[in-house]
C-alpha positions, 0 to 999 in steps of 0.5 A: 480533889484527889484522896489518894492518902490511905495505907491500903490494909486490904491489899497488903502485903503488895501496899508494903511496898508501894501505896495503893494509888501506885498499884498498876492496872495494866502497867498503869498505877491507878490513880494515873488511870483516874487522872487521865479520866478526870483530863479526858473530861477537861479537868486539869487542875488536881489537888491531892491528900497524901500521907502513907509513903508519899514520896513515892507518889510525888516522885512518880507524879511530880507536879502533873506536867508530864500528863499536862495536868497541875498536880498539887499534894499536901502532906497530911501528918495525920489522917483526919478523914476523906472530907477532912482531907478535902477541907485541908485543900479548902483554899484552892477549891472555894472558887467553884464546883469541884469534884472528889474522887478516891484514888484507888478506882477504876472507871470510864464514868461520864463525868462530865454528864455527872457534873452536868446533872449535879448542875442542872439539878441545883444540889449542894452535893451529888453522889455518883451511884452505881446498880450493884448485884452485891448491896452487903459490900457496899454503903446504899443510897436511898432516893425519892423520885426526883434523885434527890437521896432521902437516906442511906444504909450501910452494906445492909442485908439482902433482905434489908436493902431499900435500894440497890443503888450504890454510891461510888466514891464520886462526889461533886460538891459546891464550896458551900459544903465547907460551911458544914464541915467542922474546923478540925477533927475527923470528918468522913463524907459517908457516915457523916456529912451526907447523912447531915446534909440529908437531915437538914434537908438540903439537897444531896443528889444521886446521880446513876452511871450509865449504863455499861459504865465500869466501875471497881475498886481495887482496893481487896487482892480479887477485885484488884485482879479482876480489874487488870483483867477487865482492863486487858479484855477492854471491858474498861475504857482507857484513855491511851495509857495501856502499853506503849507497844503495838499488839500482835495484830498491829492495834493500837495498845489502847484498844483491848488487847485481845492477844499479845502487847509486847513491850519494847526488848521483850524476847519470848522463847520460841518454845514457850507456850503462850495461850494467854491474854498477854500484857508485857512491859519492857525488856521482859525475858520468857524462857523456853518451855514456860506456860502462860494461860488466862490473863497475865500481865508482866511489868518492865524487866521480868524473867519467867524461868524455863518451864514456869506455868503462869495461869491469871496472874498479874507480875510486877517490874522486875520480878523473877518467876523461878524455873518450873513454879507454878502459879495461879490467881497470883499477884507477885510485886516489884522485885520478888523472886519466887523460888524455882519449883515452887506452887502458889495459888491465890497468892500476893507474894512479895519480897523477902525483905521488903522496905519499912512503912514510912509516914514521913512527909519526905519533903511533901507540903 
């Protein structure tokens, strides 16, 4: 079970045009990623919750087939939760462990080592956690020493943490658990179910990622950028979805790209100065005397004017980077011209007329 039904408030304005499943990494919509990685773990079948523009996940997604996966989405008209999302898939996740994870994370988790414990262990429910050096931006969980989760604590202070363990929106979950999940209404999984759970004393599991395991949400601009970073320094593992380009030095784009993946049609100036870990869709144009430093990423059909710097910046499919702007720690969505000349640090610059939110189900079940 896929969650990908939320508006995304935290990356607006870049989610006015796309909803924040669609939101690439490394020319990649994320949930595609969290897809992939579900796959690469032998699970195929995907139910997903949808409800801020859903069309245009089904549109890109369709049934699943083109990744040799069964996607099925329901429409939800209002939002009833993440496990009130989950109950609105019931029927078809009754038969058997299941797992949940949302739709805006980037990771390389194990998943199935996870599922393996979850077993093992005999528990009702598992929470996939992660040792973070920041506990104030996440819900921490407290176990005894068998990891069985004896409480939890929502972003404590520093001083306050009884753990430094943090759970990652990774859940493995029996059908018994429907049992405990109210018929209707609004039900969420942090604040509600587990600590429920917890209370009568079943058995709610914390399992730890491994070691090196990446994990991030995307869901806040700076974390977002930092994903697509990490993703072209390999400090992620992807499962082969990076780029259809080779890299400069002849590596398959699936490996880090550490230098250059230009995509097929992409021209680059000869007189453009590029010292930039550097990611390009197709058909992208960089103009003469332009200036690409860091980390930058350009989707299909960008234009980078004569004379335009780009510093860490991460460029959506057809985008226009005026002559002589200058940009840094910027994220520029689809279809945004950004006026020559022009100076934007730490911005999410889009459209000037960008389309209206639409939670209209759009034809989706």
């Amino acid at each position: 079970m896929l969650l990908a039904a939320g508006v995304g408030s935290r990356l607006e304005p870049l989610t006015t045009q796309v909803p924040k499943p669609l939101v690439p990494i490394a020319n990649v919509p994320v949930m595609e990623h969290m897809m992939r990685l579900l796959k690469a773990h032998g699970i195929t079948e995907v139910y997903a919750n949808l409800h801020y523009l859903p069309h245009k996940i089904t549109e890109y997604f369709g049934d699943g087939a083109q990744l040799g996966m069964k996607l099925t989405c329901r429409y939800e008209e209002q939002l009833s939760g993440d496990a009130g999302g989950v109950r609105s898939m019931k029927e078809h996740l009754s038969d058997g462990t299941f797992i949940v994870v949302m739709g805006d994370l980037l990771t390389d988790a194990d998943l199935t080592n996870i599922i393996k414990e979850h077993k093992d262990k005999k528990a009702l429910a598992s929470i996939a956690v992660k040792r973070v050096d920041d506990v104030t931006r996440f819900g921490i969980v407290v176990q005894n020493e068998q990891g069985f989760i004896t409480g939890f604590q929502e972003k404590p202070k520093v001083e306050d943490a009884l753990s430094d363990l943090a759970s990652t929106g990774i859940y493995i979950l029996e059908p018994e658990v429907f049992s405990h999940i109210p018929a209707t209404g609004e039900f969420g999984f942090g604040r509600q179910l587990f600590p429920q759970l917890v209370a009568k004393g079943l058995p709610v599991l914390g399992i730890e990622m491994a070691k090196g395991t990446y994990w991030s949400d995307v869901g806040a601009i700076p974390q977002y950028l930092e994903s697509n970073f990490d993703a072209l320094d390999g400090v992620v593992k992807l499962h082969g979805c990076v780029s259809e380009a080779q890299s400069s030095n002849g590596k398959s784009a699936a490996e880090p790209v550490i230098g250059r993946v230009v995509g097929e049609g992409t021209t680059i100036s000869q007189s453009a100065k590029i010292d930039a870990i550097l990611m390009t869709g197709k058909n992208c144009q960089i103009a003469a005397d332009a200036k690409l430093s860091g980390h930058v990423v350009l989707g299909d059909n960008c234009v980078v004017e004569e004379g335009a710097s780009l510093t860490d910046c991460l460029v959506w499919a057809n985008a226009k980077i005026g002559k002589g702007s200058c940009l840094q720690n910027t994220v520029v969505a689809g279809n945004t011209v950004v006026e020559p000349n022009s100076s934007h640090d730490r911005a999410a610059l889009v459209p000037q007329k960008v389309e209206p939110k639409k939670l209209a189900s759009n034809g989706v079940k």
